[in-house]
C-alpha positions in Angstrom: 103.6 116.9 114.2 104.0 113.8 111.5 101.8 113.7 108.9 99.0 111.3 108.7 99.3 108.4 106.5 96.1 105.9 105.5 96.6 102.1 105.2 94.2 100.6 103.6 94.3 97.1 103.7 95.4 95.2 106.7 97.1 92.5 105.5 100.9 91.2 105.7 101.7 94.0 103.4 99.5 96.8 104.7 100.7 95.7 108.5 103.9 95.8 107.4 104.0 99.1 106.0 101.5 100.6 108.9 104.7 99.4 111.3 107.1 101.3 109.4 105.3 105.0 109.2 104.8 104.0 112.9 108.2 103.2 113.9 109.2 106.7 112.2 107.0 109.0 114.2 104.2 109.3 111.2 100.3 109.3 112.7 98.8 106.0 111.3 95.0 104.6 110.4 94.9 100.8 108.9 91.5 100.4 107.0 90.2 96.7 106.6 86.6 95.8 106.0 87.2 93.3 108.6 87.5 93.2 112.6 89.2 89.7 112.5 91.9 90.9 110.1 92.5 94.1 112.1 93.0 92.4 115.1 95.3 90.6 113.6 97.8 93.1 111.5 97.3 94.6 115.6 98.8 91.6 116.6 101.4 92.1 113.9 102.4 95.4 114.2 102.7 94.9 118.3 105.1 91.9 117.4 106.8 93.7 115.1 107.8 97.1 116.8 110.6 97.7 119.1 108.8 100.5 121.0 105.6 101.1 121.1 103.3 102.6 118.4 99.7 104.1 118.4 97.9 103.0 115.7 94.6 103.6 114.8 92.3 100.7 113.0 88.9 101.4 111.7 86.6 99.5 109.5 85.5 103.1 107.9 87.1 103.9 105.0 85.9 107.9 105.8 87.9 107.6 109.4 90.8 105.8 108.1 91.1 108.8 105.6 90.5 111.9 107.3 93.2 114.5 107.6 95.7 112.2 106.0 98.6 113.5 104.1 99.3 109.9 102.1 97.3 107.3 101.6 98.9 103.6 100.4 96.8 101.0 99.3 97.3 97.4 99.8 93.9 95.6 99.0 93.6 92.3 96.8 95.3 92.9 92.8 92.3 93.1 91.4 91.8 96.5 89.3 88.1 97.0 89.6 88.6 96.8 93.2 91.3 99.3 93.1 89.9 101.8 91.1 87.0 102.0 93.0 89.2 102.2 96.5 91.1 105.4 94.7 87.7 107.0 93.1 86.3 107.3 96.9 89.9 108.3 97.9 90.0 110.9 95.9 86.9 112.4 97.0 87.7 112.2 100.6 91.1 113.9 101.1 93.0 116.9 100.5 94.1 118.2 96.8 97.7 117.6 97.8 97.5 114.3 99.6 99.7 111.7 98.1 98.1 108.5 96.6 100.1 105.5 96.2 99.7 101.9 95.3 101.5 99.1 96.5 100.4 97.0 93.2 103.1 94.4 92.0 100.9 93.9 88.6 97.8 95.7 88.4 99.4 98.8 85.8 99.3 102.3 87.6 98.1 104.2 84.5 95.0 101.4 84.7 94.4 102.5 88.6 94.3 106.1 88.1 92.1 105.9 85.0 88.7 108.3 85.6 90.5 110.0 88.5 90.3 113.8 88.6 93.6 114.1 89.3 95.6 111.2 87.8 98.4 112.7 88.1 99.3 112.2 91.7 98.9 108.7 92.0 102.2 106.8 91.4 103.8 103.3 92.7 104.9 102.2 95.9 106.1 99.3 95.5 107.2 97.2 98.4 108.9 94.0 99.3 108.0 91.3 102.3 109.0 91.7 105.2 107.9 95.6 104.1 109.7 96.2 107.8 113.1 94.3 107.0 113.6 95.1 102.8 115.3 98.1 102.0 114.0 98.6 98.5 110.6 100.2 97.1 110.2 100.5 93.7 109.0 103.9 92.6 106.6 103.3 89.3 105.3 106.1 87.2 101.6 105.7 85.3 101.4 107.4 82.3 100.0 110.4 83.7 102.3 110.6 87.2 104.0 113.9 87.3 107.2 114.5 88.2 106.3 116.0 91.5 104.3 113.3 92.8 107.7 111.2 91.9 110.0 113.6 93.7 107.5 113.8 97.2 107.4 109.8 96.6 111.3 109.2 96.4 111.3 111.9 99.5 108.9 110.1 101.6 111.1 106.9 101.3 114.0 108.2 101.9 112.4 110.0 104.8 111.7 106.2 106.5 115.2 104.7 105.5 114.0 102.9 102.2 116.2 103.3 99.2 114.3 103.3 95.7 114.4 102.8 92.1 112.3 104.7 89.4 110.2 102.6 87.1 109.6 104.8 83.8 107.6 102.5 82.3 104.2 101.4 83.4 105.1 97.7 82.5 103.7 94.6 84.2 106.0 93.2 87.1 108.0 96.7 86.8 111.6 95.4 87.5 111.8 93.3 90.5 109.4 90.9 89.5 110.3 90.6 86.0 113.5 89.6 87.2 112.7 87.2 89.9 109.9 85.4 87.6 112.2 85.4 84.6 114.5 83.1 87.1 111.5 81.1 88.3 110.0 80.2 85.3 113.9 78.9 84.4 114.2 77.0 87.6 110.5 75.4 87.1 111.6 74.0 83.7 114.5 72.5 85.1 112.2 71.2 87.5 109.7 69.7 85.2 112.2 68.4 82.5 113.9 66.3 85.2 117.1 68.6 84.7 117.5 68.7 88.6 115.4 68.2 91.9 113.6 70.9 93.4 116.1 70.4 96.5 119.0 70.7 94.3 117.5 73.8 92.4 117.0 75.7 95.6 120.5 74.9 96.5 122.3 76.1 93.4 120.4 79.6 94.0 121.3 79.6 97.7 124.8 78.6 97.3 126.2 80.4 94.1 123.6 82.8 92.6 122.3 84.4 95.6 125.8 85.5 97.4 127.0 87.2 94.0 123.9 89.0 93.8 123.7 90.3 96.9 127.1 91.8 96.5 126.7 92.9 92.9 123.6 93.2 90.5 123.6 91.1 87.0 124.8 93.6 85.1 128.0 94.7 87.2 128.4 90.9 87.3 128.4 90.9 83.6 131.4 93.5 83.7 133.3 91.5 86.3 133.2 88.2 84.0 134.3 90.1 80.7 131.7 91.0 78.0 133.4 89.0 75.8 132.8 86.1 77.7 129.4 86.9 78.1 128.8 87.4 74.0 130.3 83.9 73.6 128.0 82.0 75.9 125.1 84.5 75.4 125.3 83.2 71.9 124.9 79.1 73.4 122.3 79.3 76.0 120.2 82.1 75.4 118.4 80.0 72.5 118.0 76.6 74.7 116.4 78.8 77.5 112.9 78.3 78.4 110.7 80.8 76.7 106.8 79.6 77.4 104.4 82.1 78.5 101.8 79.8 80.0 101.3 79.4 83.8 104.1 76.5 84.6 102.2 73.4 84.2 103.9 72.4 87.9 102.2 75.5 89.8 99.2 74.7 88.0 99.1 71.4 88.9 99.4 71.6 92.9 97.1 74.7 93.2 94.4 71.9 92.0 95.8 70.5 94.7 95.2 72.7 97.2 98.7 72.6 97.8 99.8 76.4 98.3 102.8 76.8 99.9 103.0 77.5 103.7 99.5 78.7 104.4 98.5 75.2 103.5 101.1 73.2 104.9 102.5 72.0 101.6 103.2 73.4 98.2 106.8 72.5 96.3 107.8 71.1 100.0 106.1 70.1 103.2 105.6 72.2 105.9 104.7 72.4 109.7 104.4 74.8 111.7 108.1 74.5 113.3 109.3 74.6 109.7 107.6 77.6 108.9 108.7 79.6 111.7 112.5 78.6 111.3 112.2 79.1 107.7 110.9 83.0 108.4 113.4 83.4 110.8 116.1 82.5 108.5 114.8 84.7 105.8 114.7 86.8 108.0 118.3 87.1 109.7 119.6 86.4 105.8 117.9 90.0 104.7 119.0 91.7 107.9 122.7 90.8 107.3 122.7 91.3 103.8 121.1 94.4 103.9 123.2 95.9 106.8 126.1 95.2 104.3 124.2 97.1 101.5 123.4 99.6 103.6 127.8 100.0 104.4 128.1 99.6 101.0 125.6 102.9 100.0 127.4 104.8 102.9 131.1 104.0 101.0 129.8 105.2 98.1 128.3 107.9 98.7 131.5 109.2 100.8 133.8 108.4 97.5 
């Protein structure tokens, strides 16, 4: 029979990743402290699945984490909170069970710190819709052994994720360093009065984004000619924005109260119809783009 894997934490993430183990035969507990929010990652996971998947959810840390061969956790980042998740997880499973963190900034090494065995707790690292993305990042602490990384990059490839290995325990690991080096570029532009937030948006979606989805930034940089890049390297690097305070427009509307969707309005307005067709075409965008990815891995690998 599947192994057992423990959830803990039952929000989009956790659901998410619950939904996958499920869809792939695994036997899965979701832990939250709260009967509202595991009703609702239930209603998530049922929405979510083609076929149906038994699930068990449990407000006891002890039940969710009995017998289980992996445990990923998906609580708030905050590291206190985490290291004292992963000290009781430690003392409640097997010596071999698996323990990984879906962190995108709390450092692994940081996590594992005080744990008997530090060693076997490494990053997991995944990307919303966890159900749709076909990338987890695989992050080593400083203490993560190399066997812990192998069963990791395993397990993933076991559920139809493909992974990358962080070597360094370094904040944002690689996905977000990238994607926050671009945002903190397109919220200058922003807030100089370079270009609209519209037209921002736009120049992503209609140039940036299709390149990069059919070749990373560095291939990219082959395709164009070094050379080229060198000369223009040498212009723009130096005019590019380079401040490391919270940008003073994200700043400004949290005060607000304005937070995006989940208040109804953040860089742009939203209602409820907006939001759902705005999901759905994130949505359908990923699927396409990854099914070509996916071709793409499969032409490779048969080279």
């Amino acid at each position: 029979m599947p192994e057992k894997v423990a959830v803990i934490g039952a929000g989009t993430m956790g659901s998410g990743i619950a939904s996958v183990f499920a869809a792939h035969g695994y036997s899965v507990a979701v832990y939250s402290r709260s009967e509202r929010t595991l009703e609702t990652s239930r209603s998530f996971i049922e929405a979510a699945s083609k076929e149906p998947v038994t699930i068990k959810y449990t407000t006891s840390l002890e039940a969710c984490l009995d017998g289980a061969a992996l445990v990923s956790e998906n609580i708030a980042e905050d590291i206190k909170l985490k290291q004292a998740i992963f000290t009781r997880a430690e003392g409640l499973v097997s010596p071999d069970c698996l323990l990984t963190t879906n962190t995108s900034s709390v450092p692994i090494s940081a996590i594992a710190e005080g744990l008997v065995f530090p060693e076997r707790v490494v990053g997991v690292h995944w990307f919303n819709p966890a159900t749709l993305m076909p990338l987890v990042e695989i992050v080593r602490g400083e203490r993560t052994s190399d066997e812990t990384v192998r069963r990791a990059r395993a397990l993933c490839g076991y559920i139809g994720k493909q992974t990358i290995e962080v070597n360094q325990d370094i904040p944002g690991f690689v996905v977000n360093r990238l994607q926050y080096a671009i945002l903190r570029e397109a919220l200058y532009l922003v807030e100089e009065g370079v270009a609209s937030i519209e037209d921002v948006d736009r120049a992503v979606e209609t140039t940036l984004a299709p390149r990069w989805a059919a070749s990373g930034p560095l291939q990219l940089m082959d395709l164009a000619g070094l050379d080229v890049v060198e000369k223009v390297s040498g212009i723009l690097m130096p005019s590019l924005c380079r401040s490391t305070d919270i940008p003073t427009i994200v700043r400004r509307l949290c005060e607000e109260g304005a937070l995006g969707i989940k208040s109804g309005s953040g860089f742009y307005k939203w209602t409820p119809e907006g939001i759902s067709a705005a999901v759905r075409t994130r949505d359908e965008t990923v699927q396409l783009l990854t099914k070509k990815g996916r071709s793409k891995v499969r032409d490779t690998a048969t080279q």
